[in-house]
C-alpha positions as CSV (number, residue, x, y, z in Angstrom):
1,X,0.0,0.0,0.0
2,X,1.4,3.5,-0.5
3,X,2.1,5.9,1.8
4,X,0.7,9.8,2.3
5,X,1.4,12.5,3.8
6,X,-0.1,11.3,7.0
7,X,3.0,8.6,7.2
8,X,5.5,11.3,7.4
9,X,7.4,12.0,10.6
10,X,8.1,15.7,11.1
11,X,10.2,16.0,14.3
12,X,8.8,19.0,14.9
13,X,5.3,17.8,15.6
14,X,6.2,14.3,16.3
15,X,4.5,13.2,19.8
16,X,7.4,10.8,20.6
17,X,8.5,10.8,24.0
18,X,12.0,11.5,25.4
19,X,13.7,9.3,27.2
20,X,16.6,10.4,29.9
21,X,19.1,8.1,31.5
22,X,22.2,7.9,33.0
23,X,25.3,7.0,31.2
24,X,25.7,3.2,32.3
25,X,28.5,3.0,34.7
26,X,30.7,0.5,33.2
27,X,31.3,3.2,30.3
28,X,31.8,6.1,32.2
29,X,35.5,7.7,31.8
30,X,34.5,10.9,33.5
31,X,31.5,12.7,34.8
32,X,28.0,10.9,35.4
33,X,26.1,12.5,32.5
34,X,22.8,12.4,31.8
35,X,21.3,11.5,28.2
36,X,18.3,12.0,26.3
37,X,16.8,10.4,23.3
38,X,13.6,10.8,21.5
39,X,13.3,8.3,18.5
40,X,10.7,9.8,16.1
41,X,11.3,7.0,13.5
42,X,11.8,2.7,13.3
43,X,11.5,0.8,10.6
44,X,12.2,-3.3,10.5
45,X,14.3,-2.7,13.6
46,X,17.5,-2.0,11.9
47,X,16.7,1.6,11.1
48,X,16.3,4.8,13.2
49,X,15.9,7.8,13.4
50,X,15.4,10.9,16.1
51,X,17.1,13.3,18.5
52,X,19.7,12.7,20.7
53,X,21.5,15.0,23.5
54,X,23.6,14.5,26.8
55,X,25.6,16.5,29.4
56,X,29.0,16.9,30.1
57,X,31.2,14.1,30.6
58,X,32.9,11.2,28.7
59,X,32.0,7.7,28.4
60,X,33.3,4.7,25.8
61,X,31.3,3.9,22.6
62,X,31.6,1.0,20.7
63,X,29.2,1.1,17.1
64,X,27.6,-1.7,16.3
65,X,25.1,0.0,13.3
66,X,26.3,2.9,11.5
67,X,25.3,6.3,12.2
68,X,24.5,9.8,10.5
69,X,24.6,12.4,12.5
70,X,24.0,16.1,12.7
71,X,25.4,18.3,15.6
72,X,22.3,20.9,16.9
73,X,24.3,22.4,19.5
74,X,26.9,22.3,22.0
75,X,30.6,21.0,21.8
76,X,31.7,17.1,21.9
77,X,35.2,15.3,20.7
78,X,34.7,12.1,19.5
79,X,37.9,9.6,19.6
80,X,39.5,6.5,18.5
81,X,41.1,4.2,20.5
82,X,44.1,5.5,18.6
83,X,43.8,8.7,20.5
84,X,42.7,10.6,17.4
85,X,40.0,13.0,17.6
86,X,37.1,14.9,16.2
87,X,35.8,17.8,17.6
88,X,32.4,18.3,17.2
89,X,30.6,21.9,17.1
90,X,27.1,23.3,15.8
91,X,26.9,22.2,12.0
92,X,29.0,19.8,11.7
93,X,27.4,16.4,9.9
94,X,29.4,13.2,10.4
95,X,28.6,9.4,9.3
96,X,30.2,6.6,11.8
97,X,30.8,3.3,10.5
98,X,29.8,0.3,12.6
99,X,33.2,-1.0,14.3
100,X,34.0,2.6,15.2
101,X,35.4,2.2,19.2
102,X,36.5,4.9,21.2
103,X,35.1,7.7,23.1
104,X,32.5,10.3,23.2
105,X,33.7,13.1,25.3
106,X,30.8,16.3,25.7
107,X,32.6,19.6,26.3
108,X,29.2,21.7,26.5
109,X,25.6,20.3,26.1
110,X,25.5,18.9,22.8
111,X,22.4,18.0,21.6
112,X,22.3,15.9,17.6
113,X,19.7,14.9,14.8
114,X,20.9,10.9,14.3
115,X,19.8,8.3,11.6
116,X,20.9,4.7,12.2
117,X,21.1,1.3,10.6
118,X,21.9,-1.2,12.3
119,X,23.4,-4.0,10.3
120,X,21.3,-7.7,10.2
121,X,22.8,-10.1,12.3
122,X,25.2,-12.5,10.7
């Protein structure tokens, strides 16, 4: 069956709700920050879509699905396990491959449109 206009997902209407949690505690580098999430989209369970923010503090990542992102506001660095980095600042629009492990440091409350697919399990 086709879709219409009434199956589109404007985030700025949507009626999802937002989520906030604590960073789990067996990531945590530094800080205890909280998180938020509000996931406006799903499809098949592999792909997602919505808003994303958190507070200061750094915590280890490891990415199984790959990820599109689009920083709203705030400051983060995201690094490898190299060291590298990648600052992060209003703007800036970055895709993560799955396999991606490092860090995801916030400097200032960053907040971040996101679009993931998670890859089907092997």
């Amino acid at each position: 069956m086709p879709k219409t206009v009434s199956d589109l997902v404007n985030f700025a209407t949507s009626n999802a709700a937002t989520e906030y949690y604590p960073t789990p505690a067996e990531r945590l580098v530094k800080g205890h920050p909280e998180q938020h999430n509000t996931l406006h989209f799903e499809a098949d369970d592999r792909f997602f879509a919505g808003e994303w923010g958190a507070e200061p503090g750094c915590w280890r990542v490891q990415y199984t699905e790959n990820e599109y992102f689009h920083i709203l506001s705030g400051r983060s660095i995201l690094r490898d396990l190299e060291g590298n980095e990648m600052q992060l600042a209003p703007g800036d629009k970055v895709c993560v491959p799955a396999g991606f492990e490092g860090e995801w440091e916030v400097l200032e409350p960053t907040r971040k449109i996101y679009v993931v697919y998670e890859n089907p399990a092997d």
